[in-house]
mmCIF file as gemmi writes it, N, C-alpha and C atoms, coordinates in Angstrom:
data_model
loop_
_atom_site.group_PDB
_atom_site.id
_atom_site.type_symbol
_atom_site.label_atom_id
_atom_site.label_alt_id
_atom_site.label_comp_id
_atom_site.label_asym_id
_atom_site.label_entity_id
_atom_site.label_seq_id
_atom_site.pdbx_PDB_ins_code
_atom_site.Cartn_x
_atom_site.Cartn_y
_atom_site.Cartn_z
_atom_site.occupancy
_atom_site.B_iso_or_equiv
_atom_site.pdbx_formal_charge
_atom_site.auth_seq_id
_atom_site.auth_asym_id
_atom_site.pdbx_PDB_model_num
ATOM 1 N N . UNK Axp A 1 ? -37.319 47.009 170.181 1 0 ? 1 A 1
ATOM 2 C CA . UNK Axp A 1 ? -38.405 46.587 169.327 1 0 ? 1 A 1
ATOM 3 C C . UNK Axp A 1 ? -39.528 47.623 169.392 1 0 ? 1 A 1
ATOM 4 N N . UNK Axp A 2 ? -40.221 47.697 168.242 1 0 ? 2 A 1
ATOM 5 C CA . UNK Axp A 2 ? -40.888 48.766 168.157 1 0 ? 2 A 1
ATOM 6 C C . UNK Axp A 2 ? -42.249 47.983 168.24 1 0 ? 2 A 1
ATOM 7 N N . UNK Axp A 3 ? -43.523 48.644 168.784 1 0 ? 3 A 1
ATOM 8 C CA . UNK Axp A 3 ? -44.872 48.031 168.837 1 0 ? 3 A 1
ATOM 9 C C . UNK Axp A 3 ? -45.731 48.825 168.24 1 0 ? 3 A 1
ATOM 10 N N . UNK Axp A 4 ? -47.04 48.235 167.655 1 0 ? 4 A 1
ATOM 11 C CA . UNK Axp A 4 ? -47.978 48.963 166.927 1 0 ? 4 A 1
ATOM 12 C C . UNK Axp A 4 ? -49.494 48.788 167.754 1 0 ? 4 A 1
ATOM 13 N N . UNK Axp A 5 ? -50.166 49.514 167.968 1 0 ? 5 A 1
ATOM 14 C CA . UNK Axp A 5 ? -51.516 48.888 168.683 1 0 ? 5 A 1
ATOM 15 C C . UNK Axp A 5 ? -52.626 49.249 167.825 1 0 ? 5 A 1
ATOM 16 N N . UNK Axp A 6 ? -53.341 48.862 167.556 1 0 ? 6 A 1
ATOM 17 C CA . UNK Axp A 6 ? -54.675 49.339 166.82 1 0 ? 6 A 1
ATOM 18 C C . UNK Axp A 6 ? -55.951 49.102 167.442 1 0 ? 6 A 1
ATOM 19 N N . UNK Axp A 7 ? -56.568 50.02 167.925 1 0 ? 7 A 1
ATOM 20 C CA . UNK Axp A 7 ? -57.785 49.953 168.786 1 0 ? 7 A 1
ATOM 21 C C . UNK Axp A 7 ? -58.924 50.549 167.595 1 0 ? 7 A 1
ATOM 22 N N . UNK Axp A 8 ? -59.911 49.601 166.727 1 0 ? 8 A 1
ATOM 23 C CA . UNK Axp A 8 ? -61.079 50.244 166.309 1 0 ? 8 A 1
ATOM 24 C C . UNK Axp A 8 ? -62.3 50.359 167.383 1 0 ? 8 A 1
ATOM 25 N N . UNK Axp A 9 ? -62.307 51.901 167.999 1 0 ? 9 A 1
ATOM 26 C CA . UNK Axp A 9 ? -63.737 52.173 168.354 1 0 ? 9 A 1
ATOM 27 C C . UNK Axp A 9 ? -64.599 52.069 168.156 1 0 ? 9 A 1
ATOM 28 N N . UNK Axp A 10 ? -64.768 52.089 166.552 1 0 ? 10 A 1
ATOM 29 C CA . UNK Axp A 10 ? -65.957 52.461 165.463 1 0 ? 10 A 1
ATOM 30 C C . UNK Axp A 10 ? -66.183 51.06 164.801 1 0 ? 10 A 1
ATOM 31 N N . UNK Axp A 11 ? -65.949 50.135 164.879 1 0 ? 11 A 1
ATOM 32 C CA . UNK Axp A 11 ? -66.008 48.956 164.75 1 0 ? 11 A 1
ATOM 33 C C . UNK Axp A 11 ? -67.517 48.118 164.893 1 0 ? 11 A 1
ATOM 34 N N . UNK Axp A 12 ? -67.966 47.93 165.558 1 0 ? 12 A 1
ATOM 35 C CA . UNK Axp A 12 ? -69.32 47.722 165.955 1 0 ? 12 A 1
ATOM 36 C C . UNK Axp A 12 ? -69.75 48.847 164.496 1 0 ? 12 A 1
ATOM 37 N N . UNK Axp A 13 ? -69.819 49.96 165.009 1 0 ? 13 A 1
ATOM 38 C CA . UNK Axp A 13 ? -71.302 50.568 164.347 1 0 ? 13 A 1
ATOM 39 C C . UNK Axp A 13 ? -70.602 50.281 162.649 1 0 ? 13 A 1
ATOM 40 N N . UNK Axp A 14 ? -69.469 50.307 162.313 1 0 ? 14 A 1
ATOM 41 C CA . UNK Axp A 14 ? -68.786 50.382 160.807 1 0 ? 14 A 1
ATOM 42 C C . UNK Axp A 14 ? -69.751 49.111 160.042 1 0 ? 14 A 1
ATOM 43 N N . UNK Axp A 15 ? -69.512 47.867 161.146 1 0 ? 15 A 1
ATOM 44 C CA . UNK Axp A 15 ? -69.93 46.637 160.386 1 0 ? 15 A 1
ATOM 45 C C . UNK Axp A 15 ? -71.383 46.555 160.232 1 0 ? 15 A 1
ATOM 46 N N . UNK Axp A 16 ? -72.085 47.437 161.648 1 0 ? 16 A 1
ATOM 47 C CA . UNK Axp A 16 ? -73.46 46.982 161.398 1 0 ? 16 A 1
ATOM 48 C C . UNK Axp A 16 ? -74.24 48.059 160.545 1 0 ? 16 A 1
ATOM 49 N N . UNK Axp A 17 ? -73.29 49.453 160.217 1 0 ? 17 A 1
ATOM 50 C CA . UNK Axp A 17 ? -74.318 50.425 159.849 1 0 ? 17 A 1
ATOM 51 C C . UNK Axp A 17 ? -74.442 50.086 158.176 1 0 ? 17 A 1
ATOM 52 N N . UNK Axp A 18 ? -75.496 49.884 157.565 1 0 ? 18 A 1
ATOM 53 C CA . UNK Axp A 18 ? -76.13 49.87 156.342 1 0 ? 18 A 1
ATOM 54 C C . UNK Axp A 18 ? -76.185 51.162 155.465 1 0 ? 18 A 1
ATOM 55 N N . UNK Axp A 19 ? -76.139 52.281 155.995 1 0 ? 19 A 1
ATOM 56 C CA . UNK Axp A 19 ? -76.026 53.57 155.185 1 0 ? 19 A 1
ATOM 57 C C . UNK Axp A 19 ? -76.25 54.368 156.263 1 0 ? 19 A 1
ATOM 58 N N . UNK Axp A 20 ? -74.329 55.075 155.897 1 0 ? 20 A 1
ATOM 59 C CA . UNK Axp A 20 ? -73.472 55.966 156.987 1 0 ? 20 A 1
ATOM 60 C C . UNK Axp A 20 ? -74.292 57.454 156.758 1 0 ? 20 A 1
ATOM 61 N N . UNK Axp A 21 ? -75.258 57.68 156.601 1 0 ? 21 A 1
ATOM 62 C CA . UNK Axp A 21 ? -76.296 58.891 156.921 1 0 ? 21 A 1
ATOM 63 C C . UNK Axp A 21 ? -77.388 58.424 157.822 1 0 ? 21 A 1
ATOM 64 N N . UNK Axp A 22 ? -77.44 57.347 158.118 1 0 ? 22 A 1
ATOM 65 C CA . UNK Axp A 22 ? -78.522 56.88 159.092 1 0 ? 22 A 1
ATOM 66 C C . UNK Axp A 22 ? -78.276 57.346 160.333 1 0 ? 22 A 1
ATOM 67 N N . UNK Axp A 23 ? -79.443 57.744 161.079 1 0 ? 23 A 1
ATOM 68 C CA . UNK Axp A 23 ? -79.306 57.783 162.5 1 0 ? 23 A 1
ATOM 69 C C . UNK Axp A 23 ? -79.336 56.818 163.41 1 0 ? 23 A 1
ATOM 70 N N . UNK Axp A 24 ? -78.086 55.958 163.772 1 0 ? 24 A 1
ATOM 71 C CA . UNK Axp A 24 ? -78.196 54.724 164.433 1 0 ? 24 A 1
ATOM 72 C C . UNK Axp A 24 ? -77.134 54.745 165.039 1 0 ? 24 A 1
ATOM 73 N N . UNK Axp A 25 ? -76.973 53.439 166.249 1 0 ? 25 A 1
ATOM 74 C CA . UNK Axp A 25 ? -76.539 53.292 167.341 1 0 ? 25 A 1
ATOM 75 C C . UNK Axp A 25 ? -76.569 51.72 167.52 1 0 ? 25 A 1
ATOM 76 N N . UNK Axp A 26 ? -75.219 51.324 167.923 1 0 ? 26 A 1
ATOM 77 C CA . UNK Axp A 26 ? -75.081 49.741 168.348 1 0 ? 26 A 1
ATOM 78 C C . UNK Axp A 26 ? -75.183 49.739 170.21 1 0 ? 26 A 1
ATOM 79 N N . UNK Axp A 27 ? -75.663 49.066 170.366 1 0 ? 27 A 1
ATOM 80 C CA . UNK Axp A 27 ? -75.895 48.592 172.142 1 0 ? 27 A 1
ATOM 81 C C . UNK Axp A 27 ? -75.202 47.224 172.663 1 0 ? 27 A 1
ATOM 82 N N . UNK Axp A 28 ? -75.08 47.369 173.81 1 0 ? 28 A 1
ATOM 83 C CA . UNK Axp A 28 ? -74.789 46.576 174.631 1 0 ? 28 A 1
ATOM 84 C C . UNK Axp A 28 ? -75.34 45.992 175.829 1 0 ? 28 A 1
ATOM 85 N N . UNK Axp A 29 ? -75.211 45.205 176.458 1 0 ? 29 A 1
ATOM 86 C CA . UNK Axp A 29 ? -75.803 44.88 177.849 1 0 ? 29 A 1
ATOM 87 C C . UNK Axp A 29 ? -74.737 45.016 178.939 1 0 ? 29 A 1
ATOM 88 N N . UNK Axp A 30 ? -74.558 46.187 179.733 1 0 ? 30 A 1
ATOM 89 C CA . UNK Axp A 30 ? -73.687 46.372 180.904 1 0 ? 30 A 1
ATOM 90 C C . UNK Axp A 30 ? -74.077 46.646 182.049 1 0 ? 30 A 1
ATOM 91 N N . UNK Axp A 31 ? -73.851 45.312 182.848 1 0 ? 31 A 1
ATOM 92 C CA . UNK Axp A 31 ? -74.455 45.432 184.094 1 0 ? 31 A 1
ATOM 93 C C . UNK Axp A 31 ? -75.884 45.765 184.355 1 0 ? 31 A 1
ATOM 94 N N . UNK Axp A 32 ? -76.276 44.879 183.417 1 0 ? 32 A 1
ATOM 95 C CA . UNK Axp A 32 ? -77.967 44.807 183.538 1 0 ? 32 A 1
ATOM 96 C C . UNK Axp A 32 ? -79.097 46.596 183.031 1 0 ? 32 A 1
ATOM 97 N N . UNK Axp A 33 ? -77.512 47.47 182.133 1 0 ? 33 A 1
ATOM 98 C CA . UNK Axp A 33 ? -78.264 48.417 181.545 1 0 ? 33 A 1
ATOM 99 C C . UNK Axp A 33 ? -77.629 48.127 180.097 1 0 ? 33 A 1
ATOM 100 N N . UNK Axp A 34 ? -78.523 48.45 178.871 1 0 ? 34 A 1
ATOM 101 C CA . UNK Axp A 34 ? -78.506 48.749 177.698 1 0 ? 34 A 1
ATOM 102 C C . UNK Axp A 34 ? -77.69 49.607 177.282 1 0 ? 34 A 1
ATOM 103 N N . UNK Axp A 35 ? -76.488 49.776 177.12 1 0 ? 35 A 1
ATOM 104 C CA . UNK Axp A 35 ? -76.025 51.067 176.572 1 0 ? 35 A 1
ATOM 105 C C . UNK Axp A 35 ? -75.144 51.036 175.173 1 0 ? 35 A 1
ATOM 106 N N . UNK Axp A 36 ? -75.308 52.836 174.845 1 0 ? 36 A 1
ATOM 107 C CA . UNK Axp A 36 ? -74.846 52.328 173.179 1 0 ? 36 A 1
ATOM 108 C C . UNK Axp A 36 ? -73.166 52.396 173.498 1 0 ? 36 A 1
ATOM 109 N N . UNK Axp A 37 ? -72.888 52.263 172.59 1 0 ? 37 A 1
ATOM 110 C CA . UNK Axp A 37 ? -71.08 51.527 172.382 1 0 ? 37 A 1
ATOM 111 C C . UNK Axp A 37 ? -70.799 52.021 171.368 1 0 ? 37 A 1
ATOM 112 N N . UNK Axp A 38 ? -71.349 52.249 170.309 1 0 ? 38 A 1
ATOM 113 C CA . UNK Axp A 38 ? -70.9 53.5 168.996 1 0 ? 38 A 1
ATOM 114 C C . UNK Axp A 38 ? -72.257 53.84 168.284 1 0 ? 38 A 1
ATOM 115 N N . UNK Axp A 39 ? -71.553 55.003 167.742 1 0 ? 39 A 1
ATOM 116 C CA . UNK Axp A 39 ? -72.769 56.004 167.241 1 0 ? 39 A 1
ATOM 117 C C . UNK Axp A 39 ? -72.415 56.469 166.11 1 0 ? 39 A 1
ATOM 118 N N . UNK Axp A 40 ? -73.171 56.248 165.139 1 0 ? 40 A 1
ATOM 119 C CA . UNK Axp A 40 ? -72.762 56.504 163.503 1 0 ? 40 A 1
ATOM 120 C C . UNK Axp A 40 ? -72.821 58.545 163.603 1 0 ? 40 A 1
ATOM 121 N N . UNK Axp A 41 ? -72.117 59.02 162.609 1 0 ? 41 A 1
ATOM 122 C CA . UNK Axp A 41 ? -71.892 60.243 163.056 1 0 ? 41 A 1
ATOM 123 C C . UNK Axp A 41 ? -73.261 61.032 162.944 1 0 ? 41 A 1
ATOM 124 N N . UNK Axp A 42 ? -74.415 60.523 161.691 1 0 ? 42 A 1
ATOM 125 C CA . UNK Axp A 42 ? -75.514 61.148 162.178 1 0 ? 42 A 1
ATOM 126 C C . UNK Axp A 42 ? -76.177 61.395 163.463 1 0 ? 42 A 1
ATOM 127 N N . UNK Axp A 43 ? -75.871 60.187 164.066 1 0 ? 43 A 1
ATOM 128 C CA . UNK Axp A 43 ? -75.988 60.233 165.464 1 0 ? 43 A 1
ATOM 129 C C . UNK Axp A 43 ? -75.719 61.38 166.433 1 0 ? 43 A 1
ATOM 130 N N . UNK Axp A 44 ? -74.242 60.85 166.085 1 0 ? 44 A 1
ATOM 131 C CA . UNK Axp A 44 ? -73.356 62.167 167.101 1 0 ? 44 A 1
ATOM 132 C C . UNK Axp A 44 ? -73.955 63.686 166.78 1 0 ? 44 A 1
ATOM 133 N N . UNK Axp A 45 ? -74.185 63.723 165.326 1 0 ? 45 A 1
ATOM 134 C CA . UNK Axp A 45 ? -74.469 65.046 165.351 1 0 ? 45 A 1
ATOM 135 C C . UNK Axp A 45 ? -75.726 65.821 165.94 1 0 ? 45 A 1
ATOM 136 N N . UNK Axp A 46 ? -76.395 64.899 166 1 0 ? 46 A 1
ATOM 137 C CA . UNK Axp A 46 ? -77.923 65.149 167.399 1 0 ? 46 A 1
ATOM 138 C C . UNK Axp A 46 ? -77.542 64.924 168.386 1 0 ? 46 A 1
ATOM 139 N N . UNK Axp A 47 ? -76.645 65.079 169.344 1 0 ? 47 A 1
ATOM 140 C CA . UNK Axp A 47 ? -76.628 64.51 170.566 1 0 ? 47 A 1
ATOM 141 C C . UNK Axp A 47 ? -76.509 63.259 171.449 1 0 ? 47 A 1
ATOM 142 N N . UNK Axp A 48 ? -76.325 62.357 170.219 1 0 ? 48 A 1
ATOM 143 C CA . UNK Axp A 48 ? -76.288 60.991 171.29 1 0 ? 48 A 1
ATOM 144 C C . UNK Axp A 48 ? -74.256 60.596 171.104 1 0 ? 48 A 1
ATOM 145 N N . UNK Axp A 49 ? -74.746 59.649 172.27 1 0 ? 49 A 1
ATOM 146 C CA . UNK Axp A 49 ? -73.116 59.842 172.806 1 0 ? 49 A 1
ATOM 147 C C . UNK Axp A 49 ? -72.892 58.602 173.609 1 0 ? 49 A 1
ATOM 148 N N . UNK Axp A 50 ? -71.397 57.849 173.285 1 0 ? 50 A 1
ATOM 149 C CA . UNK Axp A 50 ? -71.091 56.445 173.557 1 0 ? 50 A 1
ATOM 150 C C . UNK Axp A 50 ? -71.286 56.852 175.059 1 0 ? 50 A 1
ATOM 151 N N . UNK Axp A 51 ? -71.792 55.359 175.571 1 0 ? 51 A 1
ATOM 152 C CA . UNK Axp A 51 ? -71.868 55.521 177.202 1 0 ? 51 A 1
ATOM 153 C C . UNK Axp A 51 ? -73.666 55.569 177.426 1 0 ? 51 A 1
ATOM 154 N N . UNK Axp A 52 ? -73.856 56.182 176.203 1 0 ? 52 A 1
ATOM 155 C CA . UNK Axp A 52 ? -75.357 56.472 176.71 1 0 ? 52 A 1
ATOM 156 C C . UNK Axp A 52 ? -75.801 55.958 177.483 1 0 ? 52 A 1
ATOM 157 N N . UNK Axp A 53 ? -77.099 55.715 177.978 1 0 ? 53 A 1
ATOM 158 C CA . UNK Axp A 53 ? -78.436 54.748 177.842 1 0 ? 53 A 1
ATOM 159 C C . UNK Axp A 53 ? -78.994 54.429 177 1 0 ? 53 A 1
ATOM 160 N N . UNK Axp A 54 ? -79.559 53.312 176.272 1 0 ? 54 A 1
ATOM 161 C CA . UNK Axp A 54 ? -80.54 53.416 175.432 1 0 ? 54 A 1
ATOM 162 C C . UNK Axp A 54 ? -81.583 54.25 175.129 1 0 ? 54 A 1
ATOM 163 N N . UNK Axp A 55 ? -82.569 54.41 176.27 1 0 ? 55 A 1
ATOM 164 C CA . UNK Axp A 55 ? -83.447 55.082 176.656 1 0 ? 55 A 1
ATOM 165 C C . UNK Axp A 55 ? -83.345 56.195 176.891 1 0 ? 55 A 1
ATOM 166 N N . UNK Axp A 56 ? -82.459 56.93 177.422 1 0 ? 56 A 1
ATOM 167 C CA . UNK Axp A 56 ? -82.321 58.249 177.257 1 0 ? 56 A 1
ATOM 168 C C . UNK Axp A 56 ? -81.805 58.769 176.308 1 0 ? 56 A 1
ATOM 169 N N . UNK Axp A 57 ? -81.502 57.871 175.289 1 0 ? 57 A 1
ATOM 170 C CA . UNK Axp A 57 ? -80.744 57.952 173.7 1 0 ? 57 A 1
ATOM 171 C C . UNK Axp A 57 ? -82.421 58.131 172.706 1 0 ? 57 A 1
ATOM 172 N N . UNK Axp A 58 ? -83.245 57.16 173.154 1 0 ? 58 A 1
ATOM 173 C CA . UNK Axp A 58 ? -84.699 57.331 172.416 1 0 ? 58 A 1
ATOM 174 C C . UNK Axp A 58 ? -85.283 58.358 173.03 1 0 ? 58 A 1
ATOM 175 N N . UNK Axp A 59 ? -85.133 58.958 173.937 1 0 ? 59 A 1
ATOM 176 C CA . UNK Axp A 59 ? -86.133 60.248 174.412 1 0 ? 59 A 1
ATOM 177 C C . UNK Axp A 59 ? -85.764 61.717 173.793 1 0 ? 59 A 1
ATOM 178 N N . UNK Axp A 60 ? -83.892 61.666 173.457 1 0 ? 60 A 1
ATOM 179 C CA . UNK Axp A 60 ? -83.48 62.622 172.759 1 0 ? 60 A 1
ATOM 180 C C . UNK Axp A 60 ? -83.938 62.703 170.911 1 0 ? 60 A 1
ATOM 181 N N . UNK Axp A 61 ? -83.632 61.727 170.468 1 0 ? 61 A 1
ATOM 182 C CA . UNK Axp A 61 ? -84.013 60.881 169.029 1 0 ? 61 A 1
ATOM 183 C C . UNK Axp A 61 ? -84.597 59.983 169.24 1 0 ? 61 A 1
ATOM 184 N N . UNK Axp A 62 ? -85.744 59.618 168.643 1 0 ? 62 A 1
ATOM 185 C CA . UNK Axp A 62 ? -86.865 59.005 169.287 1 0 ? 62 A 1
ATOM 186 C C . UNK Axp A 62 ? -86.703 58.645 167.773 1 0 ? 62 A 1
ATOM 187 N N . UNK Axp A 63 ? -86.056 58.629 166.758 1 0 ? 63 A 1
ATOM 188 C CA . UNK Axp A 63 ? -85.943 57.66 165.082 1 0 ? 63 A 1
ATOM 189 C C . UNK Axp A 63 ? -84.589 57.335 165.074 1 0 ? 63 A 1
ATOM 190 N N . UNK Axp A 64 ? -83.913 56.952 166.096 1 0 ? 64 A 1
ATOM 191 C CA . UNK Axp A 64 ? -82.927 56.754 166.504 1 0 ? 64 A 1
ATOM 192 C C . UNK Axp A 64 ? -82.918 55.139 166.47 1 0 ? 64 A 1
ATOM 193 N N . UNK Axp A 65 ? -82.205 54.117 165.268 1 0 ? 65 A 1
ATOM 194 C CA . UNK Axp A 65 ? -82.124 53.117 165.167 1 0 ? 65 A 1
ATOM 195 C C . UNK Axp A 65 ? -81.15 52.192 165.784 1 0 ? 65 A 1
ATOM 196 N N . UNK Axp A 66 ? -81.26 51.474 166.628 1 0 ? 66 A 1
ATOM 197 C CA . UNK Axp A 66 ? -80.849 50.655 167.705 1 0 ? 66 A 1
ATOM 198 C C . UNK Axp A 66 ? -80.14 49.369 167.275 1 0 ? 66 A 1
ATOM 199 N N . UNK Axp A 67 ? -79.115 49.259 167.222 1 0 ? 67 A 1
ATOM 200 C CA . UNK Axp A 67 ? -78.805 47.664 166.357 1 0 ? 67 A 1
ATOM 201 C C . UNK Axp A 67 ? -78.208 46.864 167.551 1 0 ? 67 A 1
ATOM 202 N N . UNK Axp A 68 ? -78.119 45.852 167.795 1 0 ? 68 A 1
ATOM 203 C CA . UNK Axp A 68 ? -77.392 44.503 168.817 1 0 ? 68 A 1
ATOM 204 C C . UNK Axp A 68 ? -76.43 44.752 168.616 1 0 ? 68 A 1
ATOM 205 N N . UNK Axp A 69 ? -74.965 44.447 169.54 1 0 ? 69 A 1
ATOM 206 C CA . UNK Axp A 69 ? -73.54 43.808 169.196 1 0 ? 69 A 1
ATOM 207 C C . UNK Axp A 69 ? -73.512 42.729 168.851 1 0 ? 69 A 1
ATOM 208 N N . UNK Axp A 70 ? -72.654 42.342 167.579 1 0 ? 70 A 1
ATOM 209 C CA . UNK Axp A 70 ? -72.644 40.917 167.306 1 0 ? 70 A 1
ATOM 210 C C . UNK Axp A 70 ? -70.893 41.053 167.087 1 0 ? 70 A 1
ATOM 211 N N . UNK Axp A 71 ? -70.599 40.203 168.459 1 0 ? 71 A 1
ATOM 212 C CA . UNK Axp A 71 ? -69.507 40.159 168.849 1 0 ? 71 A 1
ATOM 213 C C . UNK Axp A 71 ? -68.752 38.948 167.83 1 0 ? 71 A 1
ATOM 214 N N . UNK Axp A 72 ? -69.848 38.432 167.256 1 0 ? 72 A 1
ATOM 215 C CA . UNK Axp A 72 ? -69.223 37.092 166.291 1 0 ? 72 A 1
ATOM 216 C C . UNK Axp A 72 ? -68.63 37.718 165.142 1 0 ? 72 A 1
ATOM 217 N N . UNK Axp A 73 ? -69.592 38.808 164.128 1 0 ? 73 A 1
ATOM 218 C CA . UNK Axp A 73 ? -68.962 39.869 163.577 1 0 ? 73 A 1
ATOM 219 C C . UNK Axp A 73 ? -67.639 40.55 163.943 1 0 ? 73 A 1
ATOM 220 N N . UNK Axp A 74 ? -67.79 41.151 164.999 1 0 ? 74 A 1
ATOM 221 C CA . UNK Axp A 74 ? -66.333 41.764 165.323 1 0 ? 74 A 1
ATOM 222 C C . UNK Axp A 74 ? -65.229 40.984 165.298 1 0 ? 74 A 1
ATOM 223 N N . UNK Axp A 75 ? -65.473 40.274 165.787 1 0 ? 75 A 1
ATOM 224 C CA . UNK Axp A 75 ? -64.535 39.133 166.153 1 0 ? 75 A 1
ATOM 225 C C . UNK Axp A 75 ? -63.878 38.591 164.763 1 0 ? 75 A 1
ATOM 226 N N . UNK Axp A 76 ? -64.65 37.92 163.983 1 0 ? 76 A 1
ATOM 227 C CA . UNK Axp A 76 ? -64.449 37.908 162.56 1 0 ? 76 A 1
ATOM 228 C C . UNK Axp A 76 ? -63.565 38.97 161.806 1 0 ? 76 A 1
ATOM 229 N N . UNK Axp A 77 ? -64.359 40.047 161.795 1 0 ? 77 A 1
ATOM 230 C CA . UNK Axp A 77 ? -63.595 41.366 161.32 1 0 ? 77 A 1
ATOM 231 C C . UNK Axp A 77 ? -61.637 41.48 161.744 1 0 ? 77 A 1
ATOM 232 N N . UNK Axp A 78 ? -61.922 41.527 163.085 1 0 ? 78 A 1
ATOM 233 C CA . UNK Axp A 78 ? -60.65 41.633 163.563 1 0 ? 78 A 1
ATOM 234 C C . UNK Axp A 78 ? -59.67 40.5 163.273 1 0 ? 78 A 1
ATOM 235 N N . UNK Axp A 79 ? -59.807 39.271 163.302 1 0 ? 79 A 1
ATOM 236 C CA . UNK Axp A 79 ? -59.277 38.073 162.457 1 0 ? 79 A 1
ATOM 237 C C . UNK Axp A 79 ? -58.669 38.89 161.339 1 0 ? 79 A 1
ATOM 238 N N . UNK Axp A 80 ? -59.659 38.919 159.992 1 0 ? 80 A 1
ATOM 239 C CA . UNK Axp A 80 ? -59.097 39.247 158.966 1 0 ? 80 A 1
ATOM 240 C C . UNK Axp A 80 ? -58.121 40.247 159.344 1 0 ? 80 A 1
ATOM 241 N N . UNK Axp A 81 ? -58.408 41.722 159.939 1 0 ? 81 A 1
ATOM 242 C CA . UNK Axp A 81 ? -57.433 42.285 159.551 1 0 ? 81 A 1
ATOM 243 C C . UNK Axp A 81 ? -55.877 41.951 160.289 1 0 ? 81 A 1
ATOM 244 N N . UNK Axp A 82 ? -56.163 41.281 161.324 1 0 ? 82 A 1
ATOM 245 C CA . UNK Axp A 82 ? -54.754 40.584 161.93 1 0 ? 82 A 1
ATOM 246 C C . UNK Axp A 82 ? -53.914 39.893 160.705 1 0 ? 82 A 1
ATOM 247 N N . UNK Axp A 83 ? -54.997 39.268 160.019 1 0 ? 83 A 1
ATOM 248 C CA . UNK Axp A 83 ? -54.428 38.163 158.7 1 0 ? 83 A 1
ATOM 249 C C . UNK Axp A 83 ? -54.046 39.336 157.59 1 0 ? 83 A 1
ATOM 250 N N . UNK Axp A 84 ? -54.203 40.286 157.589 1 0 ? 84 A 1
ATOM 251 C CA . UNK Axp A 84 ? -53.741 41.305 156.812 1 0 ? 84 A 1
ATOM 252 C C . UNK Axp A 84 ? -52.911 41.73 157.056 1 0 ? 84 A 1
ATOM 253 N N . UNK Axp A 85 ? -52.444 42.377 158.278 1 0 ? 85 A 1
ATOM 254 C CA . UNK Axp A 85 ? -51.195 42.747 159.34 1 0 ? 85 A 1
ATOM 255 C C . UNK Axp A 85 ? -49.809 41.691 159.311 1 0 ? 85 A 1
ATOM 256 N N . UNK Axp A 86 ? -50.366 40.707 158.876 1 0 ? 86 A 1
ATOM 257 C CA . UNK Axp A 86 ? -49.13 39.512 158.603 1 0 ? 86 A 1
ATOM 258 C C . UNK Axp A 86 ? -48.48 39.879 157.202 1 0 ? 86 A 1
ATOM 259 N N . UNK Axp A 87 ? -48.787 40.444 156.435 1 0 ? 87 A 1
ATOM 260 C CA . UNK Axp A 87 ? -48.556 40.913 155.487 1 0 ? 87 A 1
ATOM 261 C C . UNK Axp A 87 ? -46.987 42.159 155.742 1 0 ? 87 A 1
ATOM 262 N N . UNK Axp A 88 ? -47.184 42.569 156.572 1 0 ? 88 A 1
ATOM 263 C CA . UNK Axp A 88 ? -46.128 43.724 157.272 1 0 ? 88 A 1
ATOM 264 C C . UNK Axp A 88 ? -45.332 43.356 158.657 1 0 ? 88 A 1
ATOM 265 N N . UNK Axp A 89 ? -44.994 41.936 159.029 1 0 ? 89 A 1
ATOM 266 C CA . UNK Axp A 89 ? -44.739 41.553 160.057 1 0 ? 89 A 1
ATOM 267 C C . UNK Axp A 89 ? -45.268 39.86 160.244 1 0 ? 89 A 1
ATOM 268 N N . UNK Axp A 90 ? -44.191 39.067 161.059 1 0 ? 90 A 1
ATOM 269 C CA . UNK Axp A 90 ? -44.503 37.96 161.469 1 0 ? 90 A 1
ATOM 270 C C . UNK Axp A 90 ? -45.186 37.766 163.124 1 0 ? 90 A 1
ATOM 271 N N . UNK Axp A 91 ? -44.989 38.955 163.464 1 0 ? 91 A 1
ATOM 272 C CA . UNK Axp A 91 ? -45.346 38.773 164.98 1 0 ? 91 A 1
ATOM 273 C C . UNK Axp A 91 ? -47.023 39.881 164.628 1 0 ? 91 A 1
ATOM 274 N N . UNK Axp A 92 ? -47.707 38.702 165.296 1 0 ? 92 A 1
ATOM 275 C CA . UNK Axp A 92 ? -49.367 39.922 165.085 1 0 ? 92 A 1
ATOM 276 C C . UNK Axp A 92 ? -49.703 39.091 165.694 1 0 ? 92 A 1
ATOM 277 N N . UNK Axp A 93 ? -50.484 39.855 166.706 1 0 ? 93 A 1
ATOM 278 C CA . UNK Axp A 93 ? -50.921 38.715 167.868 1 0 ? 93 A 1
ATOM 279 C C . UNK Axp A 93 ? -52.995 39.751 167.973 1 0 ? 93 A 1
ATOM 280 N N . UNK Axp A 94 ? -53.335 38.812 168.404 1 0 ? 94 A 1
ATOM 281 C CA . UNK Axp A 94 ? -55.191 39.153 168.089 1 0 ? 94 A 1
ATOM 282 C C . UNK Axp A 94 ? -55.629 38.839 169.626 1 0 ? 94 A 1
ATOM 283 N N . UNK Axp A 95 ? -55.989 40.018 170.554 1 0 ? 95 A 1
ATOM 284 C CA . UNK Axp A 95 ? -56.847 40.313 171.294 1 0 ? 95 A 1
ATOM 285 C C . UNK Axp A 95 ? -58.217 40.308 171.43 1 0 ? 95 A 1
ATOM 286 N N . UNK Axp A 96 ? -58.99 39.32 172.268 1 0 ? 96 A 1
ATOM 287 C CA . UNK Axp A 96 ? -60.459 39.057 172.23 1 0 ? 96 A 1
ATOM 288 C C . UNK Axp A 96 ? -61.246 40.438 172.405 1 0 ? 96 A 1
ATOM 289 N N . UNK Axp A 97 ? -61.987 40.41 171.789 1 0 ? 97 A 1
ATOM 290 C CA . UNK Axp A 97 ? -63.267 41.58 171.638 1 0 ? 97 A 1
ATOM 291 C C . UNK Axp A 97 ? -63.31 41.943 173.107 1 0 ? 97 A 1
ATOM 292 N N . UNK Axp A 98 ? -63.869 41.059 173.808 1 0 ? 98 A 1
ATOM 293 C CA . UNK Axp A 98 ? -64.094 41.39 175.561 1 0 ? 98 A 1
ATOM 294 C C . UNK Axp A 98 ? -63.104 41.149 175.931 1 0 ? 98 A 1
């Protein structure tokens, strides 16, 4: 049997970014630090970088727009496209965000 895996990285920032020329960044709370989790490519192209800090993400780009994870979003997202994936297969099985 053959298996397929699909991991979206870009997921977070895809759903929350509003216009993919913006300089922005989705965050998280890990272990009691802020850090970003994806970075729209304007981003990347100044220097900021998954893993960051927040804060050392605003000291580099200081117009550097900060958005929440909304894991209810993702979560959602990934639903559908599982329900799309049924389309090419009866076996599709959906892995929690965390």
């Amino acid at each position: 049997m053959l298996w397929l895996c699909l991991n979206f990285t870009n997921l977070p920032i895809e759903l929350r970014e509003s216009r993919p020329a913006e300089c922005s960044a989705v965050t998280d709370r890990i272990r009691s630090r802020r850090l970003l989790i994806a970075v729209s490519p304007a981003a990347a192209t100044r220097g900021i970088l998954v893993g960051q800090d927040a804060t050392t993400a605003l000291v580099r780009v200081p117009d550097l727009k900060l958005l929440d994870r909304s894991l209810t979003q993702e979560k959602a997202a990934l639903k559908a496209l599982a329900a799309w994936a049924l389309q090419f297969s009866s076996e599709v099985t959906f892995d929690d965000v965390r």
